[in-house]
N, CA, C and O of each residue as an XYZ file, in Angstrom:
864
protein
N     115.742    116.426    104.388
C     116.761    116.153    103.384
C     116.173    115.299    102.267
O     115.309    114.438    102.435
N     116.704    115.614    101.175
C     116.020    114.846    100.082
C     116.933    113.783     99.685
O     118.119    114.112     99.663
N     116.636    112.531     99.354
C     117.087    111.909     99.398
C     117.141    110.533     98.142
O     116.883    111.057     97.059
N     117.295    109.570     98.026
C     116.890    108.590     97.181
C     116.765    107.033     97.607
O     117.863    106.822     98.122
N     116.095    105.940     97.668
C     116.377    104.288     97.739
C     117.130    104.419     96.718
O     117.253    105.271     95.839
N     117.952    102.768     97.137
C     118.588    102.035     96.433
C     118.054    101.900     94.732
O     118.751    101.640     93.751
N     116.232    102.242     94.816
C     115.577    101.605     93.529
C     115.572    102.924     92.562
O     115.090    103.017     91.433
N     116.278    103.960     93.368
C     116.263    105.346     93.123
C     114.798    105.764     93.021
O     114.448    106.621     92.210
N     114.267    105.385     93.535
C     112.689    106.226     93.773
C     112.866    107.571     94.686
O     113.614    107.215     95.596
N     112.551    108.868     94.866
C     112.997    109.891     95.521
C     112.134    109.771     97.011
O     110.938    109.481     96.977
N     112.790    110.000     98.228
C     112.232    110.066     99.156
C     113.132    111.425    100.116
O     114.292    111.800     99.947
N     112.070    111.951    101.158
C     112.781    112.944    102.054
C     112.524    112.451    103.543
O     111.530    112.139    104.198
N     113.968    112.533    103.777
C     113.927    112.074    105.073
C     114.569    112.901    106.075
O     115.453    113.681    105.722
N     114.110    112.784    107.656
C     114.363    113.407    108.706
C     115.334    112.391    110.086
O     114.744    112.022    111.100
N     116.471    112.160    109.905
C     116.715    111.435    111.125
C     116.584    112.041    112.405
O     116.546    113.271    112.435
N     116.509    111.394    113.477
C     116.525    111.461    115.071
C     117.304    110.590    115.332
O     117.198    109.423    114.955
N     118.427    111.173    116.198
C     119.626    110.689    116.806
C     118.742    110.239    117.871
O     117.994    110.905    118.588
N     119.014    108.710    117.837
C     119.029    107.588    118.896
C     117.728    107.435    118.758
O     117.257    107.395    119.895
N     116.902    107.330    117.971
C     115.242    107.105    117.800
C     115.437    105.496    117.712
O     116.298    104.908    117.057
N     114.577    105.010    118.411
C     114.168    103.468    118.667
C     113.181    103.184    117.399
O     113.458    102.268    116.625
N     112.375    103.746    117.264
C     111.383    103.966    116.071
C     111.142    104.359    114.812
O     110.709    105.502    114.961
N     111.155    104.126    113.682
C     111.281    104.686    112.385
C     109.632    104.442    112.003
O     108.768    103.641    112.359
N     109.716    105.748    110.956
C     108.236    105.766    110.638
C     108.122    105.977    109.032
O     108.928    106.837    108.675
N     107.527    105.565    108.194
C     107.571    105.672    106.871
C     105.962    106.548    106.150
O     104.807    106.345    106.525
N     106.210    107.054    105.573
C     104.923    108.129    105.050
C     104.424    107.472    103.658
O     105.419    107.147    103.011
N     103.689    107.285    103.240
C     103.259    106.867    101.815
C     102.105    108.245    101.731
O     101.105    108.524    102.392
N     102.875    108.979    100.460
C     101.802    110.145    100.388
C     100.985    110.014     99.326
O     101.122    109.308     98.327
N      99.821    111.016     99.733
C      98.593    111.362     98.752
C      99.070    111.070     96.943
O     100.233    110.853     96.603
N      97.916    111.130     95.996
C      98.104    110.746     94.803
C      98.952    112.124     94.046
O      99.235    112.331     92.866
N      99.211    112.964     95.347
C     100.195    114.300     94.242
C     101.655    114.090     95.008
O     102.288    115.047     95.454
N     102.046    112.899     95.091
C     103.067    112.770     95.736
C     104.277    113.499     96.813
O     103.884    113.969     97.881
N     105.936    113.558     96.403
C     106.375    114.335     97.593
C     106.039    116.300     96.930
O     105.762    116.863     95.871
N     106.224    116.556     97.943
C     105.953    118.167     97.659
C     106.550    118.884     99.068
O     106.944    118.324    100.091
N     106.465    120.478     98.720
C     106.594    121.065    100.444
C     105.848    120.143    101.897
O     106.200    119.920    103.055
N     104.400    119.732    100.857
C     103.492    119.523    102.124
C     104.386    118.443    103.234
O     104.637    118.660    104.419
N     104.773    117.164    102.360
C     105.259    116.405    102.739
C     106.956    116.313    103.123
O     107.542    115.238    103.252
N     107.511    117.463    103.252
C     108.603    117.822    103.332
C     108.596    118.442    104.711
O     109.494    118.313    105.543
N     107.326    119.222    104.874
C     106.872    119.517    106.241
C     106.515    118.774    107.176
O     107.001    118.745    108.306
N     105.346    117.914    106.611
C     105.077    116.699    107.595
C     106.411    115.879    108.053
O     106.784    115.795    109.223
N     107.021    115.330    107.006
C     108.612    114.803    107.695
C     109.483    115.522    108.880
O     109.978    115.114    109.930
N     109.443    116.572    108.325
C     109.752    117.430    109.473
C     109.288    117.735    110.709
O     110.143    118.120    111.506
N     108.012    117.660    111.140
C     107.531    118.070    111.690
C     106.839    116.715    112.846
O     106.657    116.863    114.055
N     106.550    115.412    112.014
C     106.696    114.153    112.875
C     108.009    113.789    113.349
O     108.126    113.344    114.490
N     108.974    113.926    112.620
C     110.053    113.401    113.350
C     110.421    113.973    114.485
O     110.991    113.280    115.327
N     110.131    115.537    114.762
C     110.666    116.819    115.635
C     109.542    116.086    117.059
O     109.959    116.093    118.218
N     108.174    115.520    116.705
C     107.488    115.813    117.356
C     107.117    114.905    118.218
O     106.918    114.984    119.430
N     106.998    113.509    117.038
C     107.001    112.226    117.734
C     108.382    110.932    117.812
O     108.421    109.723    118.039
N     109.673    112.310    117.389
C     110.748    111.368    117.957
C     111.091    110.050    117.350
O     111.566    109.061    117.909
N     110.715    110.244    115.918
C     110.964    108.689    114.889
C     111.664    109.542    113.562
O     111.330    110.473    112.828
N     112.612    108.807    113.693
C     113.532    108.845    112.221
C     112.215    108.671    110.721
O     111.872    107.610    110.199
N     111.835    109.773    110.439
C     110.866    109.452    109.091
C     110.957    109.761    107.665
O     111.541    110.789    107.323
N     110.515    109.094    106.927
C     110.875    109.099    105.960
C     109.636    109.131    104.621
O     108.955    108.106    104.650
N     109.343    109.859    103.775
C     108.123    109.820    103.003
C     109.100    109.088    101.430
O     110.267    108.964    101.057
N     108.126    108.867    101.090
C     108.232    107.744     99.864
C     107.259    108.419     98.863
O     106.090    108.771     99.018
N     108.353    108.521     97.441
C     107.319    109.230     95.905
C     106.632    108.115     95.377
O     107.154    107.026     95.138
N     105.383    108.428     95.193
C     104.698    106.748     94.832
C     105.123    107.256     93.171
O     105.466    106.228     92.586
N     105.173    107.884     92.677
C     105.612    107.529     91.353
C     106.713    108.384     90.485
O     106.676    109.346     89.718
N     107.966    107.286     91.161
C     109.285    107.604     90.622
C     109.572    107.688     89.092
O     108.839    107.108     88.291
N     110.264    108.158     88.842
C     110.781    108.831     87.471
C     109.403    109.179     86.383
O     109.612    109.099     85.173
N     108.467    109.436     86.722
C     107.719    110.164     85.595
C     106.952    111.759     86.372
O     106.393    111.690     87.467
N     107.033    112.740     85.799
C     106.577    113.989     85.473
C     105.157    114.034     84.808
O     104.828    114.085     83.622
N     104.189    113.986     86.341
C     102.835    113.848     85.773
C     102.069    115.579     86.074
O     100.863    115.765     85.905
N     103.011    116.676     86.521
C     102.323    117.666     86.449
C     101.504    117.813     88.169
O     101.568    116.996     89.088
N     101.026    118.685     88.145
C     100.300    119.416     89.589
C      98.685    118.519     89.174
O      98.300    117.969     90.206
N      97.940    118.315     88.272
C      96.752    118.424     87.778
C      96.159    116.866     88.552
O      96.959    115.940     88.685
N      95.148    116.767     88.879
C      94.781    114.795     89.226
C      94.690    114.243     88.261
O      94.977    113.046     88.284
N      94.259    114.848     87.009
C      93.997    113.448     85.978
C      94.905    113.016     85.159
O      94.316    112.249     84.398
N      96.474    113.091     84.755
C      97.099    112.236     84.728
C      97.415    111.597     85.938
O      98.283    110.835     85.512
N      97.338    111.362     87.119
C      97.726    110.911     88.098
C      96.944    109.828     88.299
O      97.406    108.695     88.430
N      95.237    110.219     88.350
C      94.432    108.949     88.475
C      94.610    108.360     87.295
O      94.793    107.150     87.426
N      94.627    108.681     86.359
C      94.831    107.457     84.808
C      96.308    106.816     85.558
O      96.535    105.661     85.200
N      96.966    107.194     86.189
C      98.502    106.598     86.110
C      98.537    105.605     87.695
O      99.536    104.940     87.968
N      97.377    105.641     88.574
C      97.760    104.618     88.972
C      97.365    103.046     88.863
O      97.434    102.206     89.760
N      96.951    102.883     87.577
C      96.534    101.195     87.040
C      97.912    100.941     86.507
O      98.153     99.746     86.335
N      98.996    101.886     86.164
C     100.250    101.520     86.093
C     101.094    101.273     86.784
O     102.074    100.745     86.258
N     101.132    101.565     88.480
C     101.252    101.294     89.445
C     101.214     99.669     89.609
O     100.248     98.982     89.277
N     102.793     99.016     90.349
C     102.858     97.687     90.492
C     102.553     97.741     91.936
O     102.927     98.816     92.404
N     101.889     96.793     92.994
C     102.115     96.521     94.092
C     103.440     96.288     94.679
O     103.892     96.732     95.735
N     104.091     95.364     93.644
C     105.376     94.926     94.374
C     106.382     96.071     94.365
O     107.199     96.106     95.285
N     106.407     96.945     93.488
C     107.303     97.500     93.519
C     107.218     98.958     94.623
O     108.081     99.274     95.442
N     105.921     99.682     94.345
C     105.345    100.630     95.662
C     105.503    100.182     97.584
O     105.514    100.828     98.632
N     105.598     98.774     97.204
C     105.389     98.253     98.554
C     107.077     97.884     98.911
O     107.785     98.237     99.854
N     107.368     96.993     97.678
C     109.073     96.913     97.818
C     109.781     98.705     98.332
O     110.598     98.741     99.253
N     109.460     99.690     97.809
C     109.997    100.705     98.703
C     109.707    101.242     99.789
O     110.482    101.892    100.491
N     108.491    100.993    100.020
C     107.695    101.536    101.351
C     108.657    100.296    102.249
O     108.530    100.443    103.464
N     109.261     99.528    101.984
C     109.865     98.142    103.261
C     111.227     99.129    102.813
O     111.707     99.753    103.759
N     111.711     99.275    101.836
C     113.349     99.568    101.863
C     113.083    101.045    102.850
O     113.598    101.111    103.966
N     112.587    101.711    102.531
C     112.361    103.149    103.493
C     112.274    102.531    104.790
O     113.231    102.982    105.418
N     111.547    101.633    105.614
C     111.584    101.046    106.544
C     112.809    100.809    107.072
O     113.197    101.251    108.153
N     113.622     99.901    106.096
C     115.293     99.469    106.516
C     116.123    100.465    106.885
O     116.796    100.575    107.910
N     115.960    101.536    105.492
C     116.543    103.163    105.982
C     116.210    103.211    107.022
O     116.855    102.332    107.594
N     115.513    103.738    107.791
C     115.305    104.722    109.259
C     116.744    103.611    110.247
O     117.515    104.232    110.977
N     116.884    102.173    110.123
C     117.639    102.051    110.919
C     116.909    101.443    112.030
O     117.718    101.266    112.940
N     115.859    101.084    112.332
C     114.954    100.734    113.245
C     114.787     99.515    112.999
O     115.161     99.172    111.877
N     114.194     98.436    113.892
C     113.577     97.310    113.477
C     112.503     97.564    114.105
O     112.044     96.431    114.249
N     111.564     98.479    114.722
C     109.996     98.420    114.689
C     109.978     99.562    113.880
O     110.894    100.338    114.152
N     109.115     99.978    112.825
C     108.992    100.989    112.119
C     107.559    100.683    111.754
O     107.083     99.554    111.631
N     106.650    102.359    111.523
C     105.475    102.572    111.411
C     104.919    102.842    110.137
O     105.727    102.846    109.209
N     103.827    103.050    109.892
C     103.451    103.265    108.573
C     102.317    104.218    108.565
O     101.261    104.019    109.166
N     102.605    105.313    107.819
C     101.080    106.061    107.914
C     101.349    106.922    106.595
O     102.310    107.540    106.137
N      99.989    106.651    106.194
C      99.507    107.197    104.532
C      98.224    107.618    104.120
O      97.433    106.849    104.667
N      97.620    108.427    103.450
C      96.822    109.568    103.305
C      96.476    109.432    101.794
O      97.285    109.488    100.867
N      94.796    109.196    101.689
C      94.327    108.698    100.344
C      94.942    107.290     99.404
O      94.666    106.103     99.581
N      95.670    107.782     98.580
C      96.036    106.507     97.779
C      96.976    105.840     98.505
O      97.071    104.615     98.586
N      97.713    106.702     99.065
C      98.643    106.634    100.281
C      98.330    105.385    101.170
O      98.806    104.252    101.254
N      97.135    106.205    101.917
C      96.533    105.464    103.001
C      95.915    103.822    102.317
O      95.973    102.826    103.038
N      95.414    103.745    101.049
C      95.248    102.106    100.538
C      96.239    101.555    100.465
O      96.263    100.357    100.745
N      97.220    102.119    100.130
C      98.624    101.247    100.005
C      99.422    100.797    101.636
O     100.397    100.051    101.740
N      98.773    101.407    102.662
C      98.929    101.122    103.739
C      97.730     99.960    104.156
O      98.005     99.361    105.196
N      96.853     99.685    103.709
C      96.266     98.258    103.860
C      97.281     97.222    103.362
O      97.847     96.294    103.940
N      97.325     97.645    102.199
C      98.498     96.604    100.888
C      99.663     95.997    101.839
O      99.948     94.799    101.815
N     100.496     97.213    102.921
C     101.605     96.686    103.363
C     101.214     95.966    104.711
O     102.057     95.793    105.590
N     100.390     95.704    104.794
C      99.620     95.248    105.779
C     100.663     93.066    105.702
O     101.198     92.142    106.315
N     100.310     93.504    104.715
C     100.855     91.915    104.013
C     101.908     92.105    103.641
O     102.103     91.457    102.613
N     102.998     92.848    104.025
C     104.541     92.855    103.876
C     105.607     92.281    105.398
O     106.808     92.025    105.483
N     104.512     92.256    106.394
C     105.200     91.868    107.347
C     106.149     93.210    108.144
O     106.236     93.138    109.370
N     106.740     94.235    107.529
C     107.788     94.629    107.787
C     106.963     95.938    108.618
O     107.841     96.785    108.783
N     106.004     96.321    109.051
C     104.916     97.415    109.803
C     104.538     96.740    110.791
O     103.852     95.747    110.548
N     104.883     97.081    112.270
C     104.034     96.343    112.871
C     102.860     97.675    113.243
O     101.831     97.111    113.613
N     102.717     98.787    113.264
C     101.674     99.458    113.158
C     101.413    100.308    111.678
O     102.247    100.720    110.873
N     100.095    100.388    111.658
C     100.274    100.771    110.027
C      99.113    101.974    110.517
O      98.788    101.686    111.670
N      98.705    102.660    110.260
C      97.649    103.798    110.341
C      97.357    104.782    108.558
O      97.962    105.674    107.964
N      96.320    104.098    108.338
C      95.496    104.849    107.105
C      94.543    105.524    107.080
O      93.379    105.276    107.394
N      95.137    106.645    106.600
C      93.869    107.958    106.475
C      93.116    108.061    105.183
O      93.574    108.426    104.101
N      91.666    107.614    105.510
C      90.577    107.394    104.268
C      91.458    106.702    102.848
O      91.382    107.026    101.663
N      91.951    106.072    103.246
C      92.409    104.846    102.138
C      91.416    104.002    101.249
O      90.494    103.565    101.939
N      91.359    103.755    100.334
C      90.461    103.196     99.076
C      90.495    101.557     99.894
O      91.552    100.967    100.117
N      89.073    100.990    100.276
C      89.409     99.812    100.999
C      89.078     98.834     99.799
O      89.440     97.661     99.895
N      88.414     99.264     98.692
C      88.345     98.548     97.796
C      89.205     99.135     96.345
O      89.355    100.328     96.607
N      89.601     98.978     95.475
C      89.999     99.350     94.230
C      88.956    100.232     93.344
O      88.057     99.582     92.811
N      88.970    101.493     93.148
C      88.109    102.151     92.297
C      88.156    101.332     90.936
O      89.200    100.909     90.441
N      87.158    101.199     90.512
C      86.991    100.107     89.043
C      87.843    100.938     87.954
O      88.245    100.149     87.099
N      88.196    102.066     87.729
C      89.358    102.841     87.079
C      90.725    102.490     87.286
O      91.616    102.594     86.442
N      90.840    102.079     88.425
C      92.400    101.441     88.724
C      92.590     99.730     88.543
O      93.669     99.141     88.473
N      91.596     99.286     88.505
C      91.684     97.921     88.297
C      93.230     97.216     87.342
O      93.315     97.662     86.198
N      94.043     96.489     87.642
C      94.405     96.365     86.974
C      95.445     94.922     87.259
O      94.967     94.180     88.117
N      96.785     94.444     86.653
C      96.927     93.183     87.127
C      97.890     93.507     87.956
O      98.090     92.542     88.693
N      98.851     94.714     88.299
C      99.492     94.675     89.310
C      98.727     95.494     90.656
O      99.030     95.761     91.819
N      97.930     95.642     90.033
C      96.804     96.357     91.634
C      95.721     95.127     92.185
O      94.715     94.720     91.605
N      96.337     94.644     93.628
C      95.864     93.845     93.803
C      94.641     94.389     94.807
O      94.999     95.504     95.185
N      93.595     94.120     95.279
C      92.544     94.464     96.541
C      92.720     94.582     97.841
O      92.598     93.752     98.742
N      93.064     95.858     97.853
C      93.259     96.129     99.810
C      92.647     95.366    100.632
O      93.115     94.988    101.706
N      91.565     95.089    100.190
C      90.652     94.447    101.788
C      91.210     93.294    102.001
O      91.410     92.671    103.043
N      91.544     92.973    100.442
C      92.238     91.171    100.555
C      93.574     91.229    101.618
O      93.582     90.628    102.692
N      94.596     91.987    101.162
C      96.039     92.499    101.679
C      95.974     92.477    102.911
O      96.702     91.779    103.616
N      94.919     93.389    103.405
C      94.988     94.187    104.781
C      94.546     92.665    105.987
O      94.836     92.579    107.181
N      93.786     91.651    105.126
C      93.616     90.644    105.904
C      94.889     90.220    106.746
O      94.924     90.257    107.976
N      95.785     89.872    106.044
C      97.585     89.327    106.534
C      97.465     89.979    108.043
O      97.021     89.193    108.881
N      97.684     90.858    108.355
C      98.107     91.491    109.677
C      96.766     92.699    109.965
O      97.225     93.828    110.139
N      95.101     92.614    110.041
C      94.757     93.447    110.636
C      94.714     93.947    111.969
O      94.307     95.038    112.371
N      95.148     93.078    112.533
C      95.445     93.726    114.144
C      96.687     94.873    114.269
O      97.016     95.527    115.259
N      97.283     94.878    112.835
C      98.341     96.078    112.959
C      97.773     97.376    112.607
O      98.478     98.382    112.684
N      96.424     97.443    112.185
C      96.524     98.793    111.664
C      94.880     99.307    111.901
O      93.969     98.536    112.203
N      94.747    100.656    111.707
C      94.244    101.817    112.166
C      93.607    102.305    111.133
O      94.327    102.872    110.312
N      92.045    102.250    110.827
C      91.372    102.803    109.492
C      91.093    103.994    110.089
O      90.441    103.982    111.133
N      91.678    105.599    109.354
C      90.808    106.941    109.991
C      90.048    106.676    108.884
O      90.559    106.061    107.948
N      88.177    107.274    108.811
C      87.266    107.184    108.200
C      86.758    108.369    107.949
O      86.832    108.969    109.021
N      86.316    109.014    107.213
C      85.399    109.538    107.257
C      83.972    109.699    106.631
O      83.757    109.911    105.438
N      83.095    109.575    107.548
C      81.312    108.971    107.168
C      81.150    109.534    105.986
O      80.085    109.080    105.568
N      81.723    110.482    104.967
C      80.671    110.915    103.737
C      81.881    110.856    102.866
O      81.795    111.580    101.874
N      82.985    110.177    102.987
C      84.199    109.846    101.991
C      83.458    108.927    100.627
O      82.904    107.910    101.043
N      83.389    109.060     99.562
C      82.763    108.630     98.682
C      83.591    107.691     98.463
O      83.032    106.881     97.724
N      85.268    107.163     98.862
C      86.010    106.279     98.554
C      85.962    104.957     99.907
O      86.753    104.018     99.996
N      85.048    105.192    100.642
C      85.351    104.220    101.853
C      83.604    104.407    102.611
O      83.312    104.780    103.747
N      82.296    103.797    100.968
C      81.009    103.709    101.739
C      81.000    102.829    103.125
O      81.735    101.954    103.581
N      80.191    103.277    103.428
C      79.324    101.916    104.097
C      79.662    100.577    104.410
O      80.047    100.004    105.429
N      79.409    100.239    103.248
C      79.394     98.718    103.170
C      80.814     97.971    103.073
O      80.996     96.889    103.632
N      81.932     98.703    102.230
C      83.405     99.011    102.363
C      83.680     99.243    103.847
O      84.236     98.265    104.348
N      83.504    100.033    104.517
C      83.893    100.055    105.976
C      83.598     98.754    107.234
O      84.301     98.490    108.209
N      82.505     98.201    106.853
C      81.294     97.243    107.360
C      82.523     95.716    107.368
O      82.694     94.929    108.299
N      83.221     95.716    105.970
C      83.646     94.596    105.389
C      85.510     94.671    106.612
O      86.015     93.797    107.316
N      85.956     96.104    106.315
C      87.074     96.286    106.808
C      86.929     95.577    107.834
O      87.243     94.390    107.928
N      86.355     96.381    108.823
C      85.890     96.239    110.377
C      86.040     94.888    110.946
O      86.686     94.494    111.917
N      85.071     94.101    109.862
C      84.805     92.615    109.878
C      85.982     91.916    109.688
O      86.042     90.763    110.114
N      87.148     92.525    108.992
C      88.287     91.746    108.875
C      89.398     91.806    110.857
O      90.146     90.924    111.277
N      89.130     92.803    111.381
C      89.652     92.949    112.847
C      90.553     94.204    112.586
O      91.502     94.572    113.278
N      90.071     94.776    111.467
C      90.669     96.731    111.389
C      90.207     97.440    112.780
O      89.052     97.787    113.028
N      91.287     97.583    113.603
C      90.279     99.359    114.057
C      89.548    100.615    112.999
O      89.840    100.407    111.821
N      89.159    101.162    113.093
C      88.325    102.144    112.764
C      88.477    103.178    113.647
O      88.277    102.862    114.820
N      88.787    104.382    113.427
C      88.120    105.668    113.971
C      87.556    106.608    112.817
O      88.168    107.120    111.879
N      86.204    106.687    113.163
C      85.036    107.497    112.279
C      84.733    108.773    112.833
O      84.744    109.207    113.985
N      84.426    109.326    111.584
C      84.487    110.737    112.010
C      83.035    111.540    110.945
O      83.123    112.028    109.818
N      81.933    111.426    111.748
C      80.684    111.345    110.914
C      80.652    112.550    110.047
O      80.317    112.482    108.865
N      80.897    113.325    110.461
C      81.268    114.706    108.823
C      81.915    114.656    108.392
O      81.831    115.253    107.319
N      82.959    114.095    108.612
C      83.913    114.699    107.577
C      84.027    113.941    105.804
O      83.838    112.734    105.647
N      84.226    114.510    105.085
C      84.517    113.866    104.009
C      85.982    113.491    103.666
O      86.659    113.300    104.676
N      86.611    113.345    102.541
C      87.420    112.315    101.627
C      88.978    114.019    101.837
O      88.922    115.168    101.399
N      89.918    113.419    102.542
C      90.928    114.427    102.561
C      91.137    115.506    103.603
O      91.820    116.529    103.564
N      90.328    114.972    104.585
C      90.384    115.815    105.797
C      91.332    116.188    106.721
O      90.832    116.695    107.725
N      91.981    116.145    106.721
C      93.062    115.700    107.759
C      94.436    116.048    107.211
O      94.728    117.243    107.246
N      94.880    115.625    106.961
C      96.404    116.189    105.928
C      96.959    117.633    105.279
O      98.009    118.213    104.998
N      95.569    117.791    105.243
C      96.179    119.185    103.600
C      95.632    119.924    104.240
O      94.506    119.427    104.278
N      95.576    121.443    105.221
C      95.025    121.987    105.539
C      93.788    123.309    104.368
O      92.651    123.780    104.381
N      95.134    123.340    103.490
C      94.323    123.748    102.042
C      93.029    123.472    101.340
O      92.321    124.225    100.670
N      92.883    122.137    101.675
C      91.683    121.748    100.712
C      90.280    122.088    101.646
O      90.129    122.015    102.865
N      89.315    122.491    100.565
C      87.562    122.778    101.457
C      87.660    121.905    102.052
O      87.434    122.261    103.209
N      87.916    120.662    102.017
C      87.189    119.299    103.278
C      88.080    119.204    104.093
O      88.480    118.041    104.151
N      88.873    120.243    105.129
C      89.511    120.196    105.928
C      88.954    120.413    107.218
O      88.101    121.300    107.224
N      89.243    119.715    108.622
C      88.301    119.969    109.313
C      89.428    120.306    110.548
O      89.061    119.369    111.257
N      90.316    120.815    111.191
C      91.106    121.038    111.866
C      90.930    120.122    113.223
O      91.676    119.196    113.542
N      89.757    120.592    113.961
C      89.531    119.646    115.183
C      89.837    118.046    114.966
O      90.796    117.369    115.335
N      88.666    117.704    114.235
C      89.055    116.599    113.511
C      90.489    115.947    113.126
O      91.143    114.985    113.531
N      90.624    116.791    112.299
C      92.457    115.990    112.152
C      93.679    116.151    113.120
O      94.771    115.619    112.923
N      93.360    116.965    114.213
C      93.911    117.105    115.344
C      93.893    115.683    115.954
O      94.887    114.998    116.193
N      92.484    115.325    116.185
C      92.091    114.343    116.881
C      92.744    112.867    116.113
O      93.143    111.842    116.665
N      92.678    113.199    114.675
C      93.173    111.749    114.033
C      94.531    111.406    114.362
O      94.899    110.432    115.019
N      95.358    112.460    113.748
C      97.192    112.796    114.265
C      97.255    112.126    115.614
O      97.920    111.095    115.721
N      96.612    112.632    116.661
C      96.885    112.594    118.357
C      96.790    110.987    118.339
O      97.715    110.299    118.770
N      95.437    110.359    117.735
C      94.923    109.138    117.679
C      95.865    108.183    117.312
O      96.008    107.099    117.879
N      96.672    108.691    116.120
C      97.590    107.869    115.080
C      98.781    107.759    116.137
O      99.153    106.725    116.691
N      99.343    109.152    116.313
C     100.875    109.076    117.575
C     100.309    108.326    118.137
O     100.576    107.339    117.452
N      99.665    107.962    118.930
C      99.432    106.903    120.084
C      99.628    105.523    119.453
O     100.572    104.786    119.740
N      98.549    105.194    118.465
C      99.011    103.989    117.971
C     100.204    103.614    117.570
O     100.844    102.605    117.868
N     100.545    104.774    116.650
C     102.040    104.428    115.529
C     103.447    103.813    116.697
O     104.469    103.186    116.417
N     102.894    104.355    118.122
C     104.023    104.611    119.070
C     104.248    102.619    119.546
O     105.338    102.068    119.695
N     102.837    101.931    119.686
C     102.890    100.456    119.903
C     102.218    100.955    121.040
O     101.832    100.182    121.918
């Protein structure tokens, strides 16, 4: 069902009668779509949590294409992306509710790391540092954020992601992130079955990995 917050940002949501658990989606930089209309559907059916995905960028019409999208998230506020990712939380109706997000998605799931309101958070190849293109004064530094509560959350990796080197992963880790690495795969694996860097086994294994955690 499609739906709206209070801040009228658009979100689609799936309830489960008598779900103990609510789960909140922060999607990829092409926001809600079928894909994520499916995934709602299809976690809630599966893992039994009232869920709910969240449009990271309400009221503007940036087109199918990435490059207004990457120019548009240095316009992106923390408080306000994160202020809905907690009101979507309140929606489901739950007081433990989960968090799991995919690319820009998945950084902004470090970010809520420091909202208190996730006690499990799970990010798929999330930006652990700020691409120097997004820099800006309401984009604050994941690695910093994700410090607040890393024992809540779940880095999926993958070894040749050009957004999450080495030395970025090295730093996470060091903060008390889990990690699960996944030495081929690259940047988008897991989510979109569409895209070349999809690896099926693999994102089988991440999903299975994530339900377990997301569950406590």
């Amino acid at each position: 069902m499609q739906s709206q917050l209070d801040s009228g940002t658009p979100i689609t949501i799936a309830e489960v009668e008598g779900s103990t658990r609510g789960l909140v989606i922060a999607p990829d930089i092409f926001g809600l779509r079928p894909l994520f209309t499916d995934m709602v559907e299809r976690l809630a059916a599966e893992w039994g949590m009232t869920t709910i995905a969240v449009e990271p960028f309400p009221g503007r019409e940036l087109g199918p294409e990435i490059e207004p999208r990457y120019a548009a998230v240095p316009t992106l506020d923390d408080a306000n992306v994160l202020g809905d990712l907690v009101a979507a939380a309140e929606l489901t109706g739950c007081s433990e509710v989960g968090l799991i997000g995919f690319c820009m998605g998945g950084m902004y799931c470090f970010k809520a790391a420091s909202t208190g309101r996730f006690d499990r958070i799970a990010s798929f190849y999330g930006m652990i540092r700020l691409p120097e293109p997004w820099r800006s004064p309401g984009q604050a530094e994941p690695l910093e954020l994700v410090a607040a509560d890393p024992g809540a959350v779940l880095a999926i990796i993958g070894d040749l992601d050009h957004y999450t080197p080495p030395d970025a992963v090295e730093a996470l880790e060091a903060t008390g992130v889990e990690t699960l690495r996944f030495a081929d795969a690259e940047h988008g694996f897991a989510h979109d079955s569409s895209r070349p860097s999809h690896r099926a086994e693999d994102a089988a294994t991440a999903f299975d990995r994530s339900r377990a955690w997301l569950a406590g």
